[in-house]
N, C-alpha and C positions, 0 to 999 in steps of 0.2 A: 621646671624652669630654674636657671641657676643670675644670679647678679653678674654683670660686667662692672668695669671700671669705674666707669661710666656712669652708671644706675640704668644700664638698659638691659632688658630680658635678654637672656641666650638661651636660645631652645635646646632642654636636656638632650640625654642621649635618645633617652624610650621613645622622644617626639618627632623623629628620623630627621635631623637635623641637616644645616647644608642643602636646604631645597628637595629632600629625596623622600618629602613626607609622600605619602600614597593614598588615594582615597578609598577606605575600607570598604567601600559599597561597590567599586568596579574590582570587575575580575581581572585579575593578575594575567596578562597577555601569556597563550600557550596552556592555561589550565588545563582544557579540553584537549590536547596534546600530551600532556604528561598523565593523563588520566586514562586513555586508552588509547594505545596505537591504531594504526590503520589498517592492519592486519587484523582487530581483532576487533573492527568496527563493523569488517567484511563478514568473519566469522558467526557474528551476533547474529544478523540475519537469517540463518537459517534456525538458528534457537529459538530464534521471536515466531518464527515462522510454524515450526514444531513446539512449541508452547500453544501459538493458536490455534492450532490444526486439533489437538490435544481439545484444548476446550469445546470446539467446533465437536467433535466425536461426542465429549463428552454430553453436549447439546441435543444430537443425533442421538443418542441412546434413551435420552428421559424421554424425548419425542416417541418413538416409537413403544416406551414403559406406557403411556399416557394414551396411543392408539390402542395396545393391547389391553389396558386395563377398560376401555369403554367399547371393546369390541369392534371397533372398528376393522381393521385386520384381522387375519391369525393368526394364532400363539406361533406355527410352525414358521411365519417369515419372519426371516432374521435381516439384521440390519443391512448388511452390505447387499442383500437381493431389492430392498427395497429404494435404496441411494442409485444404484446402477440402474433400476428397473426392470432387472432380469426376473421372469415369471409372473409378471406382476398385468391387472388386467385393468387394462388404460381407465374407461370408465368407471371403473368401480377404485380401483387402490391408485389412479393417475393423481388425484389432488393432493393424497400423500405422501407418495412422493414427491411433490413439489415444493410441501410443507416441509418434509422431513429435509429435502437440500438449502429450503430458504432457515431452519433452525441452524443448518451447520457452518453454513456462510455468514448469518448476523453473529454466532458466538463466534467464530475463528475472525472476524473484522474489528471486533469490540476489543476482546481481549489482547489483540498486537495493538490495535492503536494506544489502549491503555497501556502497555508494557513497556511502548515508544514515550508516550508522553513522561514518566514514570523515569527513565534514565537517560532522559534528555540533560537534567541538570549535571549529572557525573560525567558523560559524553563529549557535551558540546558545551563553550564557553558561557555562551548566552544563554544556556537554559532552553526550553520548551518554546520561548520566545523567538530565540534566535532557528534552532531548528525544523519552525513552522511558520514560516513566513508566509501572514495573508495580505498583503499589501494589495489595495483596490488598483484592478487592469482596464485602461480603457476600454470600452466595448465595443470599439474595431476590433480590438486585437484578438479579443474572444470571436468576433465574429469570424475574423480569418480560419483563428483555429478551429471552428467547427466546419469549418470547408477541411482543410489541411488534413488535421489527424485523420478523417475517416476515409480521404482519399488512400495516407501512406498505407494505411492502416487494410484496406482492400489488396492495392499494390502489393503489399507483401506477402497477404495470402494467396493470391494468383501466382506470382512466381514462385513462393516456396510448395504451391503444392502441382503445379501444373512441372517444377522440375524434380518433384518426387513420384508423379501419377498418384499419390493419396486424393481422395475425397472429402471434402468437408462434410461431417459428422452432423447430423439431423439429432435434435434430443429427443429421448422416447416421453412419448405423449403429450408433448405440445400441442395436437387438439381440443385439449381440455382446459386450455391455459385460460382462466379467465379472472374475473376479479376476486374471487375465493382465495387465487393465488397468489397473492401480494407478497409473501416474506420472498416470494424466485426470483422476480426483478428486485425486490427491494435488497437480496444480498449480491446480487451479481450485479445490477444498475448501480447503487447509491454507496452498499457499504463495500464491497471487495476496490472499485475503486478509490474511494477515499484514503481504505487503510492502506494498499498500496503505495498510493503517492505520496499518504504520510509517513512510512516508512522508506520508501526510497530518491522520491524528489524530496522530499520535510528533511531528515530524521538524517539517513547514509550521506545524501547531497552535503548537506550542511557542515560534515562530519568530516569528509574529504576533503570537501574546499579546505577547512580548516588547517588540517593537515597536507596536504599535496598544494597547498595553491598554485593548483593547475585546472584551471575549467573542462580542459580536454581530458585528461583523465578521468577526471569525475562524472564525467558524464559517460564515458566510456565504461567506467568498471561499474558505475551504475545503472545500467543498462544493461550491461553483461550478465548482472546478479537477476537483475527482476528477469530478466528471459529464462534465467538458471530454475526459477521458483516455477515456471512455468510449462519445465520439461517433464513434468506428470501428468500433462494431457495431449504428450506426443512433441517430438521436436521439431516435426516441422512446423505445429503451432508456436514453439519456444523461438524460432529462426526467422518468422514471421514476424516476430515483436519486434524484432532489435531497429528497422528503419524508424517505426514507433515513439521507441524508448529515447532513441538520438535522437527525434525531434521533441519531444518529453523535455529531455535535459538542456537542449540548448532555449527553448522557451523560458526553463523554470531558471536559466541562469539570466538569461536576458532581460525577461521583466522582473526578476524578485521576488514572486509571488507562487504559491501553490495552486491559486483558483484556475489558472487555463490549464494546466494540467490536468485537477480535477475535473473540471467542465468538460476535457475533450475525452479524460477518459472513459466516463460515464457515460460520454455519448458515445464512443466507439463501443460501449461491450453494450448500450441500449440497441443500438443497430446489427449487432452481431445475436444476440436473442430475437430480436423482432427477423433476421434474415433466417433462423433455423426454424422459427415457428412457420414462416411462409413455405420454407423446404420439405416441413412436414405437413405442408395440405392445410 
């Protein structure tokens, strides 16, 4: 502070003087813009995604050190026959496999969510805060959407597979699914959707808007990406997603909030398990 005429204070130069002081605790509008463009917001996703996949293996291989070492199995099965189910004999090696895909889905869900939360702060302006929005939804609206999503979510598998003639794929040995099996729903029910929509309604949504403010794009090339992650179990399952994912994005933009996304996606892949266990008897 420097004297006036006067004897009134005048705000030195350091104290951004002329009304343009700034409050040091808000981020500087556009951070999360200058810190990573949108191209390279797109690009993260599949790293995050192979970082998790990574760990998820790496999950899957102590699983099955931990079968062999207590005899369960034999030495001679290798991992990728026992994940697939190929040679493998339902009753006897079925709940290990089961075990061995719910090990590879709780580490590949943990480790992106954590990877998201983690560079949420250099990403996106608001932090981990702004790019995970839990803002509490009426629960109409949740109810809606448990009608909603599993209708589109049916819709789409009927028309993309009835105008490709594929067949919807039965898992081997769902027979034997029973409460022994908890990690199979608990990664494909709870944690593949969570970390899902925290990385692409949370985490990419959040990220776009910022950049693009444009609703419609964001939901568009977000949608376009999760269908993308999803073309490893066939594209017509990938091509299936996309009515889905559009209603995914225009929910998560409309009410604010991740929880009906997550609620419906949990219950579309709860209903999608429970419909191949029935397919398999």
């Amino acid at each position: 502070m420097t004297m006036t005429g006067n004897g009134a204070e005048a705000p030195s130069a350091d104290s951004g003087g002329g009304g343009a002081g700034k409050d040091p605790e808000k981020p500087a509008a556009g951070r999360g813009r200058q810190g990573w463009p949108a191209p390279a917001l797109l690009l993260a996703v599949p790293i995050l995604y192979g970082i998790g996949a990574l760990c998820g293996m790496m999950a899957a291989w102590g699983t099955v050190a931990v079968l062999r070492a207590g005899g369960l199995i034999p030495q001679q099965m290798r991992l990728m026959d026992l994940l697939v189910g190929e040679g493998i004999e339902t009753g006897i090696h079925g709940p290990y496999h089961f075990a061995l895909v719910g090990a590879l889905f709780t580490a590949n869900a943990l480790a992106t969510m954590a990877l998201v939360m983690a560079i949420s702060r250099w990403t996106i302006a608001g932090g981990a805060a702004a790019a995970l929005p839990f803002a509490r939804v009426p629960a109409r609206r949740l109810a809606a959407l448990a009608i909603l999503l599993p209708v589109l979510h049916g819709a789409g598998f009927f028309v993309v597979y009835r105008l490709t003639g594929q067949q919807i794929p039965a898992e081997v040995g769902f027979d034997i699914l029973d409460w022994r099996m908890w990690a199979y729903p608990l990664g494909i029910v709870i944690l593949a959707p969570l970390s899902e929509e925290i990385v692409f309604r949370g985490w990419l949504f959040a990220g776009l808007m910022e950049r693009l403010r444009s609703p419609l794009w964001t939901i568009v090339l977000t949608t376009a990406f999760w269908a993308l992650v999803h073309t490893g179990q066939g594209f017509a399952k990938a091509a299936a997603l996309i009515p889905v994912g559009l209603a995914l994005g225009l929910i998560r933009h409309h009410s604010g909030s991740l929880w009906p996304s997550i609620a419906g996606h949990m219950l579309m892949n709860a209903l999608g398990l429970a419909y191949m266990a029935w397919l398999a008897g």
